[in-house]
C-alpha positions in Angstrom: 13.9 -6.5 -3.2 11.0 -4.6 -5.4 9.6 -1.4 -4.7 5.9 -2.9 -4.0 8.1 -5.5 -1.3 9.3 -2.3 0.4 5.6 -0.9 0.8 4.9 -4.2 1.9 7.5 -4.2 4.6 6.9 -0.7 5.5 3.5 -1.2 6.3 3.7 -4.6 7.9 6.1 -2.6 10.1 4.2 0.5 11.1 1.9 0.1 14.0 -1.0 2.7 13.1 -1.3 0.5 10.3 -1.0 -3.2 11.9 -2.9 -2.3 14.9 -5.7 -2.2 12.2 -4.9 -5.3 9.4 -2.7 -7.4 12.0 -0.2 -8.9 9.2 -2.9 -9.2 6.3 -0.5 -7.3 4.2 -0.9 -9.3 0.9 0.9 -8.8 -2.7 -1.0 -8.9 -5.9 -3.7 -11.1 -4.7 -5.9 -11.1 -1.0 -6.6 -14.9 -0.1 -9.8 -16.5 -0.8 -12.6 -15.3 1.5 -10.0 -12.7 3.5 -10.5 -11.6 7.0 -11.4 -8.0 6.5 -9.6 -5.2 6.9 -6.7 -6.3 5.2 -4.0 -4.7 2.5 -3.1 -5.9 -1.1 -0.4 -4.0 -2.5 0.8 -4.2 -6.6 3.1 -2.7 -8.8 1.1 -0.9 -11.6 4.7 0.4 -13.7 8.3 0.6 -13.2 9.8 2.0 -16.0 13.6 2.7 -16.1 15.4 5.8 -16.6 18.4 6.2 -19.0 20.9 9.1 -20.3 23.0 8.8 -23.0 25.3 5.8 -21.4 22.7 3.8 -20.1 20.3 3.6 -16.9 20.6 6.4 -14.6 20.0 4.1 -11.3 16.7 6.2 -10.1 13.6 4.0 -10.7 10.4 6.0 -10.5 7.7 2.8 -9.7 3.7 3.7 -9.3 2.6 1.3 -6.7 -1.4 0.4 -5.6 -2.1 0.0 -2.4 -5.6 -0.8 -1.6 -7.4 -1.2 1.5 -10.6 -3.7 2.0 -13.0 -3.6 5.2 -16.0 -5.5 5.7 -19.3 -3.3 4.8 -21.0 -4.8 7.6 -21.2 -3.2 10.8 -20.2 -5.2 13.8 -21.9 -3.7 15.9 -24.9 -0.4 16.4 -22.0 2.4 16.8 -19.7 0.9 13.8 -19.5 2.9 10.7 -17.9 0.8 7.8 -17.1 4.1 6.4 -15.1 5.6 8.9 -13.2 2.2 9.5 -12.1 2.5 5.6 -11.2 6.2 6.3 -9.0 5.2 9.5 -7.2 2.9 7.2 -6.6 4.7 4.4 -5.2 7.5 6.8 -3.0 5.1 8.5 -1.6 4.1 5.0 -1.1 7.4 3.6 0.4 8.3 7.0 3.3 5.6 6.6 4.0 6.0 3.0 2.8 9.9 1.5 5.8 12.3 1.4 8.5 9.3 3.1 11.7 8.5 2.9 13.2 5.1 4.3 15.4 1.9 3.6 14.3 -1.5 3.5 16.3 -4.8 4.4 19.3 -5.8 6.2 21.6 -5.0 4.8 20.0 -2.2 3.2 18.6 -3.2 -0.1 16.4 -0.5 -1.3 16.5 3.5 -0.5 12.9 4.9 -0.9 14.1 8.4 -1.3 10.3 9.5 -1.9 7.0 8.3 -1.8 4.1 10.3 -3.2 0.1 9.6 -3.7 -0.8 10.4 -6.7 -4.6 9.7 -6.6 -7.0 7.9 -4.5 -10.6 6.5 -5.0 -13.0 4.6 -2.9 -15.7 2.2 -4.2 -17.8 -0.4 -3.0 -18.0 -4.0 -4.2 -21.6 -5.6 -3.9 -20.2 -9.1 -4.8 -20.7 -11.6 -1.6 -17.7 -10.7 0.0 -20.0 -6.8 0.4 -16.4 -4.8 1.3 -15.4 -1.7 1.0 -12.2 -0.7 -1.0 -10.2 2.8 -0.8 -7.2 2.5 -4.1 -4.2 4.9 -3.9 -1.4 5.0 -6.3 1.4 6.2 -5.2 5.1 6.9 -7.0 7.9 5.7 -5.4 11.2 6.8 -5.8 14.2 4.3 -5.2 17.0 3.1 -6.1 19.3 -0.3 -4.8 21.9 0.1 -2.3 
């Protein structure tokens, strides 16, 4: 298990946040023409820690998480731009300021996640979606 698998399985299982995406919770890469609003989550770093007799255990991974709707409105009352806020809330709801475990048996201990920065842009290719990125540092370590 990774740290970016964990954010993946703690979003997949939090239901502010599949009640929006369904399961299109993707790693690394969304599929080819996606059904909007979906989730693709990366690892940016993991670096490891060490003291003088080796690792120290504690990993201290920045993780992506970004969140695509469609910039066309499905209807008169739809705002694009408030569906991307109601997703990125949903996210930073799960993850910001979290602690959890991940697998059975337990795997992974998330003993803190924490957003580090967040930015929203808009890509005009002819997908025309909306993206909010936010980093985020998670803390683990294995079981």
């Amino acid at each position: 298990m990774t740290p970016e698998l964990a954010v993946c399985e703690r979003l997949a299982a939090t239901t502010a946040v599949t009640a929006i995406v369904l399961q299109r919770i993707y790693e690394i890469v969304l599929p080819e023409s996606p059904t909007l609003p979906a989730i693709r989550v990366q690892l940016i770093s993991d670096p490891v820690g060490y003291h003088l007799r080796g690792p120290d255990g504690a990993h201290r991974s920045r993780v992506q998480v970004d969140a695509y709707v469609s910039e066309r409105a499905v209807s008169v009352s739809d705002d694009p731009g408030a569906n991307l806020n109601a997703l990125a809330k949903a996210i930073d709801d799960c993850l910001s300021g979290k602690v959890f475990t991940v697998g059975s048996p337990v795997e992974i201990r998330v003993t803190g996640v924490f957003r580090q920065n967040r930015s929203k842009l808009r890509e005009p290719d002819e997908l025309r979606y909306l993206r909010v990125m936010q980093d985020y540092f998670v803390w683990w370590k294995t079981a």
